[in-house]
C-alpha positions as CSV (number, residue, x, y, z in Angstrom):
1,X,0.0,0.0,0.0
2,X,1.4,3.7,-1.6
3,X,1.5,6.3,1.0
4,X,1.2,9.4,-0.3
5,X,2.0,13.0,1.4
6,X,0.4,16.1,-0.4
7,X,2.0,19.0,1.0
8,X,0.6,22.9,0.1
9,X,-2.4,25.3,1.4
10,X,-2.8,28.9,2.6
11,X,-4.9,29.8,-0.9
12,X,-7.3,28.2,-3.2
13,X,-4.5,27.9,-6.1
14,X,-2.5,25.9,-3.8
15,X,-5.4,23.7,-2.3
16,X,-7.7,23.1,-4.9
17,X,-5.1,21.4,-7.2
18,X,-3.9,19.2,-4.1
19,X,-7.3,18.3,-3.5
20,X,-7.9,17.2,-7.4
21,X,-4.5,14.7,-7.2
22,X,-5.8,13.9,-4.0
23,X,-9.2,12.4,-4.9
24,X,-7.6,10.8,-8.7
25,X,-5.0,8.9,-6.3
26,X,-7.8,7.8,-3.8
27,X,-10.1,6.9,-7.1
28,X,-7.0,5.0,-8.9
29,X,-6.3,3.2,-5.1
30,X,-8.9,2.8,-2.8
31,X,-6.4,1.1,-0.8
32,X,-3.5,3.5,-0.6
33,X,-2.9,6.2,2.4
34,X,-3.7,9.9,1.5
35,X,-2.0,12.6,4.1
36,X,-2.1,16.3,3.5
37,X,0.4,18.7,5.2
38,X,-0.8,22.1,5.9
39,X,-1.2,24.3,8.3
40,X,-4.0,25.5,11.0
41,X,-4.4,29.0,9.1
42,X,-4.8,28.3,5.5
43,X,-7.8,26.9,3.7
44,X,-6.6,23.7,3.9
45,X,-7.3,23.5,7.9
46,X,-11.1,23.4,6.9
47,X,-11.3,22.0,3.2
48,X,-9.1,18.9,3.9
49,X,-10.9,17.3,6.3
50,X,-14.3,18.3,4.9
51,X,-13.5,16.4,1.5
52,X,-12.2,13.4,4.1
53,X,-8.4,13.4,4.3
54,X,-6.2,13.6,7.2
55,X,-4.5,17.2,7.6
56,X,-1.3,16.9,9.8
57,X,-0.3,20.4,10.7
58,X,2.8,22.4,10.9
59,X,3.8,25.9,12.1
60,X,3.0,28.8,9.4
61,X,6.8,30.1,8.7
62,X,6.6,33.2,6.5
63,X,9.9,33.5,4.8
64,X,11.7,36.7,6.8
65,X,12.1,39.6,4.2
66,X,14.4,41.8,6.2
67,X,16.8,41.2,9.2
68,X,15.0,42.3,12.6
69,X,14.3,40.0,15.6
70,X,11.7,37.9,13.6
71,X,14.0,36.8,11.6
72,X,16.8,35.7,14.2
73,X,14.3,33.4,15.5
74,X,13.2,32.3,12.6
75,X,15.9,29.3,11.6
76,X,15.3,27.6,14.9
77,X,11.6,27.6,14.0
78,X,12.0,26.4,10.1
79,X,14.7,23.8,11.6
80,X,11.7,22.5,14.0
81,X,9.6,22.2,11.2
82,X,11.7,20.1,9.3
83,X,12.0,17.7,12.2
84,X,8.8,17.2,12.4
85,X,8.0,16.4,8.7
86,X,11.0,13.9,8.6
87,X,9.4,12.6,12.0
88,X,6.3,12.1,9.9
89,X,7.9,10.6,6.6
90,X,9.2,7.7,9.2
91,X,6.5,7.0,11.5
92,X,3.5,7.3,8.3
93,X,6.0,5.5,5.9
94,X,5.5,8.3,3.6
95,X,6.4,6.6,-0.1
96,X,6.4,10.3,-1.9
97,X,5.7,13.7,-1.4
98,X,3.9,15.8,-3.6
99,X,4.4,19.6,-3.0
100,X,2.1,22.2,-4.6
101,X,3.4,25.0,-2.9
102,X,3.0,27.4,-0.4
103,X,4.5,27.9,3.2
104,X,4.2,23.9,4.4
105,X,6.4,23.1,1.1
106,X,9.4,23.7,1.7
107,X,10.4,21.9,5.6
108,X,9.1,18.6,3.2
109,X,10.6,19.2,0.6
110,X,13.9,19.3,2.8
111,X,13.2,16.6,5.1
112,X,12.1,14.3,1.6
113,X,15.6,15.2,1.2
114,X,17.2,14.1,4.1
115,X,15.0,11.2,4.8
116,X,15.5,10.0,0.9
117,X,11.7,10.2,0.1
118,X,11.2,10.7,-3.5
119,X,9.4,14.5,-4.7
120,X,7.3,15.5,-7.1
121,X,5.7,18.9,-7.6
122,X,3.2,20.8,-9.1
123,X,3.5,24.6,-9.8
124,X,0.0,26.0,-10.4
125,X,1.4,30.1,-11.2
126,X,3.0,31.2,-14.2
127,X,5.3,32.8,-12.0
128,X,6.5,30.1,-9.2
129,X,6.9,30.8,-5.6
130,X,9.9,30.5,-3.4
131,X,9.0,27.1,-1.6
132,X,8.9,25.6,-5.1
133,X,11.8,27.1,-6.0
134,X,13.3,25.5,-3.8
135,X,11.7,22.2,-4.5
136,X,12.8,22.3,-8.2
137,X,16.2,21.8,-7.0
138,X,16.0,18.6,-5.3
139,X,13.9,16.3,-8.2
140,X,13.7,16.1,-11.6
141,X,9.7,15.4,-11.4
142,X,8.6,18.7,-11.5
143,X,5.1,19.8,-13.0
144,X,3.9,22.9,-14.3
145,X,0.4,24.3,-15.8
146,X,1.7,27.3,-18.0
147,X,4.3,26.8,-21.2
148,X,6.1,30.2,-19.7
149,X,6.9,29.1,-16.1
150,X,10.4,29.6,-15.5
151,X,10.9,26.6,-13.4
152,X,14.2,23.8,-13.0
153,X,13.2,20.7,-14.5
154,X,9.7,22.3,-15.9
155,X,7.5,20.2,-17.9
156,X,4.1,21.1,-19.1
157,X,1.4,18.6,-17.1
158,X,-1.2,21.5,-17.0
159,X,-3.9,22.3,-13.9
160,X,-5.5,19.4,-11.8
161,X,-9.1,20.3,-12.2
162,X,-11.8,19.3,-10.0
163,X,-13.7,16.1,-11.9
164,X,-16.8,17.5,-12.3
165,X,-14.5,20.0,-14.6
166,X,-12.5,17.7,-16.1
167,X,-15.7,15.2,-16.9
168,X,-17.8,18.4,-17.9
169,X,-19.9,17.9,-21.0
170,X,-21.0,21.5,-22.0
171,X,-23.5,21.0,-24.5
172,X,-25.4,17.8,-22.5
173,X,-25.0,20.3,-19.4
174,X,-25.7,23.7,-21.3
175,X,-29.8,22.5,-21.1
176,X,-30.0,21.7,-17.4
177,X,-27.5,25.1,-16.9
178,X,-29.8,27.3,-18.6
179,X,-32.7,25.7,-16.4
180,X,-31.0,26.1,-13.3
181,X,-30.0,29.9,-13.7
182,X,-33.1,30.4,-15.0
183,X,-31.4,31.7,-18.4
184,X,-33.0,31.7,-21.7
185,X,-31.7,29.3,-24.6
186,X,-32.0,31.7,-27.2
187,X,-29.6,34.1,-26.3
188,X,-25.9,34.0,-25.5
189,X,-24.5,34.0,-22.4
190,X,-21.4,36.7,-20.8
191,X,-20.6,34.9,-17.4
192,X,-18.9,37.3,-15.3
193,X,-16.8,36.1,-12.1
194,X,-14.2,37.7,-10.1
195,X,-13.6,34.9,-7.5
196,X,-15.3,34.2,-4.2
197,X,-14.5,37.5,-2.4
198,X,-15.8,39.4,-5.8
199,X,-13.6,41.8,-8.1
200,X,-14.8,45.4,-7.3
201,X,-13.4,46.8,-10.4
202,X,-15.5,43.8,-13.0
203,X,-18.6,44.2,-10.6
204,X,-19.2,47.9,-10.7
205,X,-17.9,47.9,-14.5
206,X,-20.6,45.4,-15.9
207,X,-23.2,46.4,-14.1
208,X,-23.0,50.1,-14.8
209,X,-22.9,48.5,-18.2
210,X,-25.9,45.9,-17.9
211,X,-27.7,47.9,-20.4
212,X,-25.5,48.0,-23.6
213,X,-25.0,44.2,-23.0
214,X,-28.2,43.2,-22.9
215,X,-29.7,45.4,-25.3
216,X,-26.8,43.6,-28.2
217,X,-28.4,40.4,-27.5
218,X,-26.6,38.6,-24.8
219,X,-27.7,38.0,-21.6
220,X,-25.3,38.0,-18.3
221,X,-24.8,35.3,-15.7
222,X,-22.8,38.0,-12.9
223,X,-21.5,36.1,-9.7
224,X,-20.6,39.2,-7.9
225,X,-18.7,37.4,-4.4
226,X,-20.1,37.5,-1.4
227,X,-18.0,40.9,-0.7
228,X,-20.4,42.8,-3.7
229,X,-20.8,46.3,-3.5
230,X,-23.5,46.2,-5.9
231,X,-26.7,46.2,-6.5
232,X,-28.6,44.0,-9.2
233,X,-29.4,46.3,-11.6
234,X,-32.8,43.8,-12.3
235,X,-33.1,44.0,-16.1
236,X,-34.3,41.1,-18.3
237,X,-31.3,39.0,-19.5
238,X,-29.4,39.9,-16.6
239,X,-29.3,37.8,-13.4
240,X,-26.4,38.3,-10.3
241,X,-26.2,36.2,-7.6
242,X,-23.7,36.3,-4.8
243,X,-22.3,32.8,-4.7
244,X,-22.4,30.0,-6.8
245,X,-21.8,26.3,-5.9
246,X,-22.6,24.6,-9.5
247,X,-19.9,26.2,-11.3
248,X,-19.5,23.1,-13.5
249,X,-23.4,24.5,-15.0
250,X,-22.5,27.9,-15.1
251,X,-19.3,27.2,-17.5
252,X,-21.8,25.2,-19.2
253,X,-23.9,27.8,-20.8
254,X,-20.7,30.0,-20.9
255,X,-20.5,31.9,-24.7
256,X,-17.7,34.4,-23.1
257,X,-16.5,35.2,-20.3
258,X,-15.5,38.0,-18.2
259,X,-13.0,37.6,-15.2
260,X,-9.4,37.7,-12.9
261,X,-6.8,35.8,-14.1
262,X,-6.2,33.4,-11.2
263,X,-4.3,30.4,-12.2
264,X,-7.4,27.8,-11.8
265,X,-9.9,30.3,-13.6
266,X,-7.5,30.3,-16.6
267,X,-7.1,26.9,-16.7
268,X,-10.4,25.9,-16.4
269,X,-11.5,28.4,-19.3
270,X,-9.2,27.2,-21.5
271,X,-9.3,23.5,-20.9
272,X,-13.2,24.1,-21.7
273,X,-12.3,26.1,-24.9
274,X,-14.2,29.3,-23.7
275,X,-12.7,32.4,-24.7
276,X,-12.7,35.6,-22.2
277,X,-11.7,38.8,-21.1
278,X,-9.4,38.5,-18.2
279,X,-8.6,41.3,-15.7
280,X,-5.5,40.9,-13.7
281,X,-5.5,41.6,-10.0
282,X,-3.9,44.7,-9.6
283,X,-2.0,43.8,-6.6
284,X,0.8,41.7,-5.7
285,X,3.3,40.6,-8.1
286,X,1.6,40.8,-11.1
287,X,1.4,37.1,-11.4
288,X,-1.9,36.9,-12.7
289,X,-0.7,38.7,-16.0
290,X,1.6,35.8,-16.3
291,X,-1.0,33.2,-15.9
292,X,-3.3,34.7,-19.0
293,X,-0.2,34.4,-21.4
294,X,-0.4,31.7,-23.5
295,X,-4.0,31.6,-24.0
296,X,-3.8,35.1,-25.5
297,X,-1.1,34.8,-27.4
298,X,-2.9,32.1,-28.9
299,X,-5.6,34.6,-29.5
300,X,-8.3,32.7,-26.8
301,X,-8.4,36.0,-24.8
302,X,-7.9,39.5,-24.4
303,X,-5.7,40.9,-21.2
304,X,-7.0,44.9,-19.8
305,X,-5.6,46.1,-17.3
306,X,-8.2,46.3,-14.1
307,X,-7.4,50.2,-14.4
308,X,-8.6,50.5,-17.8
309,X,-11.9,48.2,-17.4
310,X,-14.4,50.8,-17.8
311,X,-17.2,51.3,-19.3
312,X,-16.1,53.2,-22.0
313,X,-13.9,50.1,-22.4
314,X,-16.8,47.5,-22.8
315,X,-18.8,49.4,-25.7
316,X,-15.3,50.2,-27.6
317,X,-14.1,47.0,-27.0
318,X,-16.2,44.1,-26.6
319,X,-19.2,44.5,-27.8
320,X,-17.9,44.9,-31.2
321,X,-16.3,41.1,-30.1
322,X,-19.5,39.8,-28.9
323,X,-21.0,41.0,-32.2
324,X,-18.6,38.9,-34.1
325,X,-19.8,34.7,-33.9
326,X,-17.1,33.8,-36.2
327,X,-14.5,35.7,-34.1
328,X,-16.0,34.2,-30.5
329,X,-15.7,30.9,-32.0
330,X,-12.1,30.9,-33.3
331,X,-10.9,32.6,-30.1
332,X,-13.0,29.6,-28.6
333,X,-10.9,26.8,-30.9
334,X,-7.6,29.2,-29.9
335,X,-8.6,28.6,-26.4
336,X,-8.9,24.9,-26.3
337,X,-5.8,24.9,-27.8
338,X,-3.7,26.9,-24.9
339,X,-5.6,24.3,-22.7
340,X,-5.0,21.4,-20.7
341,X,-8.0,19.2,-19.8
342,X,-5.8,16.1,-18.1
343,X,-3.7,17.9,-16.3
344,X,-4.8,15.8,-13.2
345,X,-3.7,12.6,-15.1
346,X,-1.0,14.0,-16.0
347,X,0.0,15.3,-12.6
348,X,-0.3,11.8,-11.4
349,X,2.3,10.2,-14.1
350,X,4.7,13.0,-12.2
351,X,4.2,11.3,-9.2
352,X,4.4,7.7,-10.0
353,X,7.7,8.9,-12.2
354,X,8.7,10.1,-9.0
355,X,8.5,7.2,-7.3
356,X,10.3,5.2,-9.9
357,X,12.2,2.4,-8.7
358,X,11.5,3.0,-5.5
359,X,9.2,0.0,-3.7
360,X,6.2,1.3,-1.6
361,X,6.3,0.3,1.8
362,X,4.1,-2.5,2.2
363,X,1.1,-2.5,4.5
């Protein structure tokens, strides 16, 4: 019996791809051991254990960015937390660890190191973090989702995307979709999205333009976040709602799309061969301007800058797009091509590469 440690958290680019390898290795091997290192803070500490897997935590060791008293203390710490993963890889007889990223990366990826553990790992950014950095150093298994990541040992695997994403059948789905948003089948359909928190920017900017976009023809699905500082503008053809938990029926009756460039949104868009507007977070290290790349370079979508999403932008800009079938469906063909839909399978020949030669512990 394969035991398998999956080590990343803190965000939803780091968890949501562990969670994906985590449930294809528990569906290719009912019988094999699935541990998840995280910590207490991130969104690992409650979506772990809600999808059914054991979360072993460990301290949350920011890297120190400048020399002041945090920072003496901080070896000792990071020392500690190497420790206890190696104290883990012996007494779970850990077989391989698979790092996506994040703060809890980096102690296993050293103590996989020093307790000869084999490593694979998955970088879900175009632009990879330190703790994977790191990681790229020690194996040659290493697993990226975008062409441009500059990464040691890169390789092209894709995203892991959730199965209801990977298994989606758009037009069998696009029926029950339009159904269940309560969408009509007869026009096409602008989904808008800015993540779970909302993009304030895309919110107010569709909504003060609700009326040119429903009055060319399409209607709008608008999931605003739960954070919305908006208010439904209630015209026909347009229907927001806050939150919503079939996203596998709204990217069925997706025509277009409107949203942020976070690493899973671009890969699922993509992989699903629907072309969009993407609006980069403005903040941080411009990483999500790195994840849109190489689907608009391959013409699948068209990067503004969250400054320049106005209004004025919309009518000069897209509608003449949404005007243009022929254009929305090579930019959709473009899209499927910049994407990956078995990136979890993929991920998973990584892993077992990883392993190689190496016999699992038996049970």
């Amino acid at each position: 019996m394969t035991t398998y440690l999956l080590a990343g958290g803190g965000t939803a680019g780091h968890v949501n791809p562990l969670l994906a390898v985590a449930d294809a290795l528990r569906l290719r091997d009912p019988d094999a051991t699935v541990l998840v290192l995280g910590t207490a803070e991130g969104l690992e500490s409650r979506l772990v254990p809600e999808r059914g897997y054991e979360l072993l935590i460990v301290p949350r060791l920011p890297f120190p960015r400048r020399p002041n008293r945090a920072a003496l203390g901080f070896l000792p710490k990071f020392n500690r937390a190497i420790n206890d993963v190696a104290a883990i890889l012996r007494h779970r007889r850990v077989d391989v660890v698979v790092g996506f990223g994040g703060y809890v990366a980096t102690p296993a990826y050293l103590a996989a190191r020093r307790a000869g553990v084999p490593i694979a790992i998955h970088e879900a950014n175009a632009k990879p973090g330190l703790a994977n950095r790191v990681g790229a150093a020690l194996t040659r298994s290493v697993g990226v989702a975008f062409a441009g990541t500059r990464l040691r040992h890169a390789r092209v695997v894709g995203m892991p995307l959730r199965r209801e994403i990977e298994t989606l059948d758009r037009a069998g789905s696009r029926p029950a979709g339009l159904e269940f948003f309560g969408l009509d089948p007869e026009r096409p359909t602008l989904l808008v999205t800015g993540g779970s928190l909302g993009a304030r920017r895309i919110n107010r900017t569709i909504v003060d333009s609700a009326t040119v976009l429903t009055e060319a023809g399409w209607q709008v699905l608008h999931i605003t976040g739960n954070a919305a500082e908006v208010d439904d503008p209630r015209l026909p053809g347009y229907r927001m709602i806050a939150y919503c938990d079939r996203m596998d029926l709204a990217l069925s009756v997706a025509d277009f799309a409107v949203s942020r460039a976070g690493a899973a949104t671009v890969s699922e868009l993509s992989a699903l061969g629907i072309p969009a507007v993407f609006v980069p977070y403005p903040v941080g290290n411009g990483e999500q301007r790195f994840n849109a790349a190489d689907v608009v370079t391959a013409g699948g979508g068209i990067l503004v800058d969250d400054a320049d999403f106005l209004p004025g932008w919309i009518r000069a800009e897209l509608l003449p797009v949404l005007a243009e079938p022929r254009r929305i469906h090579d930019m959709s063909a473009a899209a499927l091509s910049a994407g990956v839909l078995d990136g979890t399978a993929r991920t998973l020949e990584l892993v077992d590469e990883a392993c190689g030669a190496t016999a699992p512990h038996s049970a």
